[in-house]
C-alpha positions as a Markdown table, in Angstrom:
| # | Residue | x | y | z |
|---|---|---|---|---|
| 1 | Unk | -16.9 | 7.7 | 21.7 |
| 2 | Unk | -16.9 | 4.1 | 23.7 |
| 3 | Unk | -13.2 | 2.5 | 23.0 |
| 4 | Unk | -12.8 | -1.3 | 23.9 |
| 5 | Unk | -9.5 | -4.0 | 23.5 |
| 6 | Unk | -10.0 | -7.2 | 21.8 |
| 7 | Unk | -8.4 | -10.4 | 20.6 |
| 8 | Unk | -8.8 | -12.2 | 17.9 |
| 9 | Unk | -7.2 | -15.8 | 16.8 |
| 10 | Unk | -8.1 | -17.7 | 13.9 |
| 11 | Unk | -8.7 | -21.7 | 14.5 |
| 12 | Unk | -9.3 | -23.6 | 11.6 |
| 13 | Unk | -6.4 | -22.9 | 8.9 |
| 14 | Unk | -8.0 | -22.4 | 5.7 |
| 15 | Unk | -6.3 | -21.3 | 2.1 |
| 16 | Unk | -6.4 | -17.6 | 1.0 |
| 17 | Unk | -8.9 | -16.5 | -1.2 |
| 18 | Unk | -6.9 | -13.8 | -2.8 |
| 19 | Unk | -3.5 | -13.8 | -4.2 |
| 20 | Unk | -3.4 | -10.1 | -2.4 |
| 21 | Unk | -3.3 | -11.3 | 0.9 |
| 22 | Unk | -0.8 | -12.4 | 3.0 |
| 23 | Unk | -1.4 | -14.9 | 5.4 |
| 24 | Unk | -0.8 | -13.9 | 9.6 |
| 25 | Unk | -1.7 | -18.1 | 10.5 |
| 26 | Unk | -2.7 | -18.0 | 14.3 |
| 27 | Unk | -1.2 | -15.0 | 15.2 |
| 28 | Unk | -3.4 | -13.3 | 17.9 |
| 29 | Unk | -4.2 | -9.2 | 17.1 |
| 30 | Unk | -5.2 | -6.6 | 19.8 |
| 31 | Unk | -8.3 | -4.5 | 18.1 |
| 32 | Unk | -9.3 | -1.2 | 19.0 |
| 33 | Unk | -12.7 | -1.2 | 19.3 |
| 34 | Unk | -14.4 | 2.1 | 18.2 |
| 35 | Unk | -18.2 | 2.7 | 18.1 |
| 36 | Unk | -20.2 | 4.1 | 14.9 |
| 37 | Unk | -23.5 | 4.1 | 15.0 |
| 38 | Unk | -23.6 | 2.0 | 18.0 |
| 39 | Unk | -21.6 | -1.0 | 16.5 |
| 40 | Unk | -18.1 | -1.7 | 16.7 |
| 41 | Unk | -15.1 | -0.6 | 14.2 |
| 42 | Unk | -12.1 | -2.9 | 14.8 |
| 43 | Unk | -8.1 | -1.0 | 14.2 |
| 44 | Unk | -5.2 | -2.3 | 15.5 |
| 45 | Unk | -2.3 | -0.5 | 17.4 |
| 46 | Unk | -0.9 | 0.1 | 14.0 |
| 47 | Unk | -4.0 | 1.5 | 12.6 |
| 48 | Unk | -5.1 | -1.1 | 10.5 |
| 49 | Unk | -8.7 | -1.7 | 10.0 |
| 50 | Unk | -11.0 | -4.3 | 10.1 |
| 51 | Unk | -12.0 | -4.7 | 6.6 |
| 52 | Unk | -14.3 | -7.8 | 6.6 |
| 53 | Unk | -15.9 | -6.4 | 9.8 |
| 54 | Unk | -16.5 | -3.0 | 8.3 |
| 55 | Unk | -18.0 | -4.9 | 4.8 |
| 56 | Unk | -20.2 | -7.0 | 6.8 |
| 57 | Unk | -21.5 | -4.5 | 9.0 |
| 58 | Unk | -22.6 | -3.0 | 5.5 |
| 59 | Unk | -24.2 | -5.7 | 4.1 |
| 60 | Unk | -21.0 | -6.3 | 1.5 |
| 61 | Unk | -18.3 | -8.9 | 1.0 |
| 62 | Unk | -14.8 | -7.5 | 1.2 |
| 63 | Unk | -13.5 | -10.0 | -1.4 |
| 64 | Unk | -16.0 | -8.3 | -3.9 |
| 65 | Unk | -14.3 | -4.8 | -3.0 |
| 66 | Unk | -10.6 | -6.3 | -4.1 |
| 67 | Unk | -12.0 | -7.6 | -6.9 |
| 68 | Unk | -12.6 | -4.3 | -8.7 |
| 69 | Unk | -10.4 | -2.9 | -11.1 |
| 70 | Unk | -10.4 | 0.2 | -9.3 |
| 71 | Unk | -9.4 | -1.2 | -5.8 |
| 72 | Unk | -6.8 | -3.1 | -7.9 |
| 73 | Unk | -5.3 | 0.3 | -9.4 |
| 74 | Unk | -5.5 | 1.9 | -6.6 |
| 75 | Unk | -3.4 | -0.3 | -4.4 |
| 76 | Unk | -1.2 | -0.8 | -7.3 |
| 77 | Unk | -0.4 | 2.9 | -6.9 |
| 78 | Unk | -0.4 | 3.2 | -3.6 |
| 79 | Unk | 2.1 | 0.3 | -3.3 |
| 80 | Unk | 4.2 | 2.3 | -5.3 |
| 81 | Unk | 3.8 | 5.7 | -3.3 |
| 82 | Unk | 5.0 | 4.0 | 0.1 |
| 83 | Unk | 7.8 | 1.8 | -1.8 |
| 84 | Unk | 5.8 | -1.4 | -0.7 |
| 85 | Unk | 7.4 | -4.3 | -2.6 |
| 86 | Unk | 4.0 | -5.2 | -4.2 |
| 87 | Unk | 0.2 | -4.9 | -2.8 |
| 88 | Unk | 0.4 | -8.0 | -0.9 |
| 89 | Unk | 1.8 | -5.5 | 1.8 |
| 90 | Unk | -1.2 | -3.9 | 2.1 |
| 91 | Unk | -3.2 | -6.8 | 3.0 |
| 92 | Unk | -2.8 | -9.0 | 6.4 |
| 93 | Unk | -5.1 | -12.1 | 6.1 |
| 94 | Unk | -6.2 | -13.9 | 9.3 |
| 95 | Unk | -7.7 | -17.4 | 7.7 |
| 96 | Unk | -10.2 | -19.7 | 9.8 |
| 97 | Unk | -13.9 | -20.2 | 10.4 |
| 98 | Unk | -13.1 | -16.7 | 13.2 |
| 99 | Unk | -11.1 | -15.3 | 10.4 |
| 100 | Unk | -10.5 | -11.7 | 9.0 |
| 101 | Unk | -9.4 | -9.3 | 6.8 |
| 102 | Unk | -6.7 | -6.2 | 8.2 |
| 103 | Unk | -6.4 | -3.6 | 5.5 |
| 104 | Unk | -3.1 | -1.5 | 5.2 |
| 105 | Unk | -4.8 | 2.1 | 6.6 |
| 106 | Unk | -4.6 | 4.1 | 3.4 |
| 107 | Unk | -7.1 | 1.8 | 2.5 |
| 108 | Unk | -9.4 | 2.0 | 5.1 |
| 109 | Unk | -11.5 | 5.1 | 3.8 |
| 110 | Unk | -11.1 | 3.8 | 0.4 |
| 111 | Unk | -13.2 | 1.0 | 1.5 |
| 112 | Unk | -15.3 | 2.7 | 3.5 |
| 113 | Unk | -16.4 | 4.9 | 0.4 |
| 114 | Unk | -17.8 | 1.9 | -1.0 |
| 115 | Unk | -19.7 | 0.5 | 2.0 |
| 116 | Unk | -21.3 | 3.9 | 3.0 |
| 117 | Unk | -20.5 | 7.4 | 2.2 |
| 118 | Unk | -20.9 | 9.0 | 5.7 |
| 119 | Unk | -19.3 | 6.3 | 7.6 |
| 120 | Unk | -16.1 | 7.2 | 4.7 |
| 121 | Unk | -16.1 | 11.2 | 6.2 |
| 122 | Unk | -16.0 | 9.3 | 9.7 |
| 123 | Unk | -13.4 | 7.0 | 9.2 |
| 124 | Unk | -11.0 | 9.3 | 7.8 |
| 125 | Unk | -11.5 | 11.6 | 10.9 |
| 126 | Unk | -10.9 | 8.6 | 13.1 |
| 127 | Unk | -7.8 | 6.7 | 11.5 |
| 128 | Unk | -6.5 | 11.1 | 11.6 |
| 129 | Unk | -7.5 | 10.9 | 15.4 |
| 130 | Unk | -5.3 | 7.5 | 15.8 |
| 131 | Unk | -2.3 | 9.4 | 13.7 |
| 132 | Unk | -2.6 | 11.9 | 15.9 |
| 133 | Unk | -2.1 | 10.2 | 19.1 |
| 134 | Unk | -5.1 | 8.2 | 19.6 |
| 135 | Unk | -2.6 | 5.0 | 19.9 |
| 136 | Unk | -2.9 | 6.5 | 23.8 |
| 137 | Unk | -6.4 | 5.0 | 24.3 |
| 138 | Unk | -4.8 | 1.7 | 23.7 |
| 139 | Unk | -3.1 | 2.8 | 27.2 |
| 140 | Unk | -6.5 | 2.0 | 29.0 |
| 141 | Unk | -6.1 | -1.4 | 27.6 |
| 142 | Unk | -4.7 | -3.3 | 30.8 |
| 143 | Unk | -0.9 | -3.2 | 32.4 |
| 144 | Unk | -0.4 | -6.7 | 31.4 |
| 145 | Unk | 2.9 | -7.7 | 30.0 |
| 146 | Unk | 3.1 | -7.4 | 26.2 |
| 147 | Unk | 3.7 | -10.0 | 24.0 |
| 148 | Unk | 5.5 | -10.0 | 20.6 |
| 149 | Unk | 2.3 | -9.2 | 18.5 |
| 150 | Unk | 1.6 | -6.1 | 21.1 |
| 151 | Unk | 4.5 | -4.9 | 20.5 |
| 152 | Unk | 4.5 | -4.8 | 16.6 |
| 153 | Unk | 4.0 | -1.2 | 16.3 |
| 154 | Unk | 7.0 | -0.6 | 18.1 |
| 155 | Unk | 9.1 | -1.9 | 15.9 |
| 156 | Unk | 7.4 | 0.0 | 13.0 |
| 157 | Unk | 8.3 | 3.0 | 14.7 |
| 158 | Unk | 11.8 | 2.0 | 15.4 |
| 159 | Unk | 12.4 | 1.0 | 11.8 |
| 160 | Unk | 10.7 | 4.6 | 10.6 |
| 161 | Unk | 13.2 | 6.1 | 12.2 |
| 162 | Unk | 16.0 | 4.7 | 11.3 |
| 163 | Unk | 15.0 | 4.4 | 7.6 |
| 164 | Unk | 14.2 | 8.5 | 7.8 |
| 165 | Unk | 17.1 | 9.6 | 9.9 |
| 166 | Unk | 19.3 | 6.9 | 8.8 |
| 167 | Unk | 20.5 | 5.9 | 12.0 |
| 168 | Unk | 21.5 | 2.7 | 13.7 |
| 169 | Unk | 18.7 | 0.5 | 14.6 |
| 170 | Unk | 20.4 | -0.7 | 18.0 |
| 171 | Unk | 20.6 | 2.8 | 19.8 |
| 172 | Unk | 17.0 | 3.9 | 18.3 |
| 173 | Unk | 15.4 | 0.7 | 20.1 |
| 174 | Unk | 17.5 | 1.5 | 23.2 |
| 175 | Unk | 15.8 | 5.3 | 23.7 |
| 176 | Unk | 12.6 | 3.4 | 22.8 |
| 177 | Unk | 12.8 | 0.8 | 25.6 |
| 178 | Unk | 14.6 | 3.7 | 27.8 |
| 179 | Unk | 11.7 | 6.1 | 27.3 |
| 180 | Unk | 9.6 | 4.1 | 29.7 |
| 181 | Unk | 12.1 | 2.8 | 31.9 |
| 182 | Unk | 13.2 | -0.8 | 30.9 |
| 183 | Unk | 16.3 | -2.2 | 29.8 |
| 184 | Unk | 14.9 | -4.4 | 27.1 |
| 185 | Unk | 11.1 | -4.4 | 24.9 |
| 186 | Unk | 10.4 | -7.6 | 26.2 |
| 187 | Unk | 10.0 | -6.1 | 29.5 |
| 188 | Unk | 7.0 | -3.7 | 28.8 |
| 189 | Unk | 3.4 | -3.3 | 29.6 |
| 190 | Unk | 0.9 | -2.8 | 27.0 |
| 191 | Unk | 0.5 | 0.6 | 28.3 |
| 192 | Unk | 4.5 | 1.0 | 28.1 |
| 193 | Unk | 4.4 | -0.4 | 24.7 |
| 194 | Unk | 1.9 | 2.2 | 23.7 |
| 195 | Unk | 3.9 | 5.2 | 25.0 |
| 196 | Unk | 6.8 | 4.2 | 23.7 |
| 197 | Unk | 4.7 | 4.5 | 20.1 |
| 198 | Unk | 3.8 | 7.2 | 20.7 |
| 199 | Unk | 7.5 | 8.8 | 21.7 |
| 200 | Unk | 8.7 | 7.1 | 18.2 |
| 201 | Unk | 5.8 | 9.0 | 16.0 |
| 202 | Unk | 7.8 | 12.2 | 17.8 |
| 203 | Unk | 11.2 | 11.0 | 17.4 |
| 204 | Unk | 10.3 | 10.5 | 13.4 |
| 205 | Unk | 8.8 | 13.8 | 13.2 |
| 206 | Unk | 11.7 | 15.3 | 15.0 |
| 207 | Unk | 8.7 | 16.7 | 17.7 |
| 208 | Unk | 10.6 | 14.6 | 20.6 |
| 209 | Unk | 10.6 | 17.4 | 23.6 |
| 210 | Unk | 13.3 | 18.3 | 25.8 |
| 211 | Unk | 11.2 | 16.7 | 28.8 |
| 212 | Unk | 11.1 | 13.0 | 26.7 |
| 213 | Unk | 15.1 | 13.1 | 26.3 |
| 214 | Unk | 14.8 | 14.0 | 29.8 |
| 215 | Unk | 13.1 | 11.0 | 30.9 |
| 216 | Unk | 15.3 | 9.0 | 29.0 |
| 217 | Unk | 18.2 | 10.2 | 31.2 |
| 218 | Unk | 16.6 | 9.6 | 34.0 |
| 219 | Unk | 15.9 | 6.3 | 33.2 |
| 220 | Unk | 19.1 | 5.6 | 32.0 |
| 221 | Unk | 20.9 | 6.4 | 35.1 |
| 222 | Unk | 18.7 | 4.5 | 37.1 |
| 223 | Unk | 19.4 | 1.5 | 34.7 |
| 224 | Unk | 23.0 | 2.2 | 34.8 |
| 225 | Unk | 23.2 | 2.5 | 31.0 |
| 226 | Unk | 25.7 | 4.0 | 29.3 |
| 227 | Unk | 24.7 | 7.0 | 27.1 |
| 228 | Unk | 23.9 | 6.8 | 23.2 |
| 229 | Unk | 24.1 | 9.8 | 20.9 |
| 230 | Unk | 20.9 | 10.1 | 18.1 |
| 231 | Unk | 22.4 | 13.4 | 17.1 |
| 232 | Unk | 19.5 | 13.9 | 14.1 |
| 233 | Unk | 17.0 | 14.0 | 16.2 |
| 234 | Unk | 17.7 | 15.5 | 19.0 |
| 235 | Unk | 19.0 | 12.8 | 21.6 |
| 236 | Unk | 21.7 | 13.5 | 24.2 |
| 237 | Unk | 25.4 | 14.6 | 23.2 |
């Protein structure tokens, strides 16, 4: 499986298509890339997918795909389900002639259903695969220093955590950025960013490990930081 890290940028602004689609402007996204069938399929960090890529590989329009009452009850619902404030949070729409489509990943295989059936068996093994940790290939990307858009699904995972273990945001942020040995986000590599993800999907699941509260010692002292309780989930006392 051949992995790859993109950038994409709409130019020309142009006026959504769809009142379910909220507009990202000229915000730059780093994709993914993951082969099926020899051909690209575009997620982000985050695990959205590429849904105009993946209709076009197919010979489909994704606009046709929203359109049906089906697609349209089914994001209703699944709005409702993850206590999105309507389905427009599903939907991130990059407009321009380079424009595309990001779909909300519980609507990724949903799609991919309706393009082709095996390619729906393969995506749902692959966003599992990102789920599971496959946010690390995005380590291989480069060790350049990450921008505000990189560092996007680290603030997801912060603000899982504190929504789940109801804890402050400041000190979550703070083992975050202290996991990989920097005083402040802004600081990171794209391969930090990416670890630090990955230590929030285990701090959210409460599968943090002694060795990653360990680290976070360690690179507090060296930081000369004060130490933080997160006594739900395992952090120092």
């Amino acid at each position: 499986m051949a992995t790859t890290l993109q950038k994409k940028k709409g130019r020309t602004p142009a006026k959504s298509a769809a009142p379910t689609t909220r507009a990202d402007d000229n915000r730059a996204v780093r994709f993914l890339s993951v082969e099926f069938d020899g051909e690209p399929v575009q997620f982000t960090a985050d695990d959205w997918i590429n849904g105009t890529q993946v209709a076009e590989r197919f010979g489909k329009r994704l606009r046709n795909w929203l359109r049906l009452a089906e697609t349209k009850a089914y994001m209703r619902a699944l709005a409702a389900a993850i206590n999105s404030s309507d389905v427009s949070g599903l939907i991130r729409r990059q407009p321009g002639r380079a424009g595309y489509t990001l779909l909300h990943p519980k609507l990724a295989v949903a799609l991919a259903r309706w393009c082709d059936v095996e390619f729906a068996v393969w995506c749902d093994l692959q966003i599992d695969h990102i789920l599971r940790g496959g946010v690390s290939l995005w380590c291989k990307a480069t060790a350049e220093r990450s921008d505000t858009t990189d560092r996007e699904p680290l603030l997801t995972a912060a603000a899982a955590i504190v929504a789940r273990h109801r804890l402050p945001f400041g000190p979550v942020y703070e083992a975050l950025d202290l996991f990989v040995g920097v005083a402040h986000a802004r600081e990171m590599t794209c391969e930090q960013v990416a670890q630090a993800t990955e230590f929030g999907k285990r701090l959210l699941s409460g599968n943090a490990t002694p060795e990653d509260f360990a680290a976070i010692e360690r690179n507090r002292a060296q930081l000369g930081k004060a130490t933080t309780q997160l006594p739900l989930i395992g952090g120092a006392a």
